[in-house]
N, C-alpha and C positions, 0 to 999 in steps of 0.2 A: 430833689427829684429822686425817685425811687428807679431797682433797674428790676425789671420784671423777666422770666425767662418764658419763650415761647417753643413749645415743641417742633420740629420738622420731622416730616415723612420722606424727605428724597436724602440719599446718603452722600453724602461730603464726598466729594472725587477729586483727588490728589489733582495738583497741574501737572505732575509729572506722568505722562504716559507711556507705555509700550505698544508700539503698533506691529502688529504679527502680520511679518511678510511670506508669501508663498513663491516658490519657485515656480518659476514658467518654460523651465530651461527654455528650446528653443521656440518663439509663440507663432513663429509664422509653420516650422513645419508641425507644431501641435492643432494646428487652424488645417492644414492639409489632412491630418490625419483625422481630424472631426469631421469634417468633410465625405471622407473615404468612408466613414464608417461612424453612426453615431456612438460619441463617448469615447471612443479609441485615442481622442487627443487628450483626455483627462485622463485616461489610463498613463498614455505617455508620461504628462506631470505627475503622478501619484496620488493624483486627485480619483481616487478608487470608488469611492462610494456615490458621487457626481458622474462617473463614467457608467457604473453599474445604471443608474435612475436615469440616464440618459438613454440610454441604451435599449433598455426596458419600454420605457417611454415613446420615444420616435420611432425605434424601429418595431415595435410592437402598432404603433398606429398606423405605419407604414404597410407592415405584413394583413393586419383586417386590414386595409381597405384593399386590398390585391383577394384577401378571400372575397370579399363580397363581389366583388367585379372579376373572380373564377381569372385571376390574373391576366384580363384583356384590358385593366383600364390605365396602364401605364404603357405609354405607349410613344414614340417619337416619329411626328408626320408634317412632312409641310408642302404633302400634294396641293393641288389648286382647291380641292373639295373636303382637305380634311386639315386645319392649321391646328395641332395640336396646342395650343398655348399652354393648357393647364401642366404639361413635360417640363416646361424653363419652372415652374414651382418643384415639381417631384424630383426632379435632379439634383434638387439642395440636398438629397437624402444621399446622395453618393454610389457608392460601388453598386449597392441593391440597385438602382434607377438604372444602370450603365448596359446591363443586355437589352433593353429598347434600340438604343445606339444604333448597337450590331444591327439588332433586326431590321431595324429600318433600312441600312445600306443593303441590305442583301434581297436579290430579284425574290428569292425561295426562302421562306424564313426555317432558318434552323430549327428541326424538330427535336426540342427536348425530352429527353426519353420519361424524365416525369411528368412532364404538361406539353401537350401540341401546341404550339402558336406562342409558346409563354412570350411575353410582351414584344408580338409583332402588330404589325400596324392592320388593323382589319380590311376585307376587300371592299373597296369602291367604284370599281369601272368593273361593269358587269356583272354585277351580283345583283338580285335581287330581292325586295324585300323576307321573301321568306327563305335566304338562306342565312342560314346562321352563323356563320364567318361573317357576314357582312357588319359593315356598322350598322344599318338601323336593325338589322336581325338581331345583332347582342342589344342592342339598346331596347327593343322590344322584347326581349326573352326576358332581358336581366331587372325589369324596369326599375323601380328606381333604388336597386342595390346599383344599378351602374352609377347613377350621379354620387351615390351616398362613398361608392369605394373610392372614385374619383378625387372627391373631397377630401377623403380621409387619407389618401396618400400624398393628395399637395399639401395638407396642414403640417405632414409629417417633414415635408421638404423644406417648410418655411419655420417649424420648430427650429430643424436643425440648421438652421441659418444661424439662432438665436445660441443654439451650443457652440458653432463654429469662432461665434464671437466672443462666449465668453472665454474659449480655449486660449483664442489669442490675446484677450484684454486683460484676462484674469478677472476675480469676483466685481462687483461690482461697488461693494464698499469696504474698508480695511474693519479687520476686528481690533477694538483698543482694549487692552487688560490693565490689570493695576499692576504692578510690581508688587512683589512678596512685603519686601522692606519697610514700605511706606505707614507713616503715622496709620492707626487706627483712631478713628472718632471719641469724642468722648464717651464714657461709660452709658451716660442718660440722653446721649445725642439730641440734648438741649442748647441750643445758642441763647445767648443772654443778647436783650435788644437793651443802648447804652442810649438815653437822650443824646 
């Protein structure tokens, strides 16, 4: 019987591997700090460039969709006539989401000296449709840059849900490398097939 050699195209990988571990020093307060602030908890780890594309990312999708909704669509309300639901999404974005809060508990909503009204909850009892403080006044004025900012601020809250998580779990799969040391393949990385 003769022994014939067949070429291969996938490269010989040693059994001996190296698995590159990443520090997470502490994951529950880097999960807080993702939280607080997108990307802030991979700054913490030194995970730099993940916190930058984070960052960039969420709070950038976050920030449009407060421009297109002229920063009235984030908002926290759980009058009888206004159950803000889509708030428990935008709140995943953290500190940004957190002046709705305030504004809600307060009779008078704090006038910021750069935006009037910045995320208070619009009037409902007694307003009528053509004033524009009210909600169906913004939702008629804004039309539908209101749904569109809406959206684009809870997507930003439920991204970072998704950061918050990797902060604390770490990546989601190990990188394996080869060791320096290890045999290289033969020359012609031909195997020889034996009856």
């Amino acid at each position: 019987m003769s022994s014939r050699t067949v070429p291969t195209s996938e490269p010989v990988v040693s059994a001996t591997e190296e698995h590159i571990e990443i520090d997470l020093k502490d994951p529950a307060f880097a999960a807080f700090l993702a939280w607080l602030m997108p990307g802030l908890g991979h700054w913490y780890q030194g995970r730099t460039h993940k916190a930058v594309i984070f960052f960039v990312c969420v709070f950038g999708t976050f920030v449009y969709g407060l421009y297109l909704g002229e920063g009235r669509v984030v908002y926290a309300s759980w009058r009888d006539n206004d159950h803000r639901l889509f708030y428990l999404c935008q709140v995943g974005v953290g500190l940004p989401a957190l002046p709705a809060l305030i504004q809600a508990r307060r009779e008078q909503p704090v006038q910021f000296p750069i935006y009037k009204d910045f995320m208070a909850p619009p009037k409902i009892v007694g307003a009528g449709p053509n004033d524009p403080d009210s909600l169906d006044g913004l939702q008629k004025r804004l039309s539908h840059f209101w749904e569109m900012g809406t959206v684009y601020t809870a997507i930003a809250g439920l991204l970072n849900i998704l950061v918050i998580y990797d902060a604390w779990g770490g990546p989601a799969y190990s990188i394996a490398g080869k060791k320096e040391d290890d045999e290289k393949p033969d020359s012609g990385g031909e195997k020889e097939d034996k009856p």
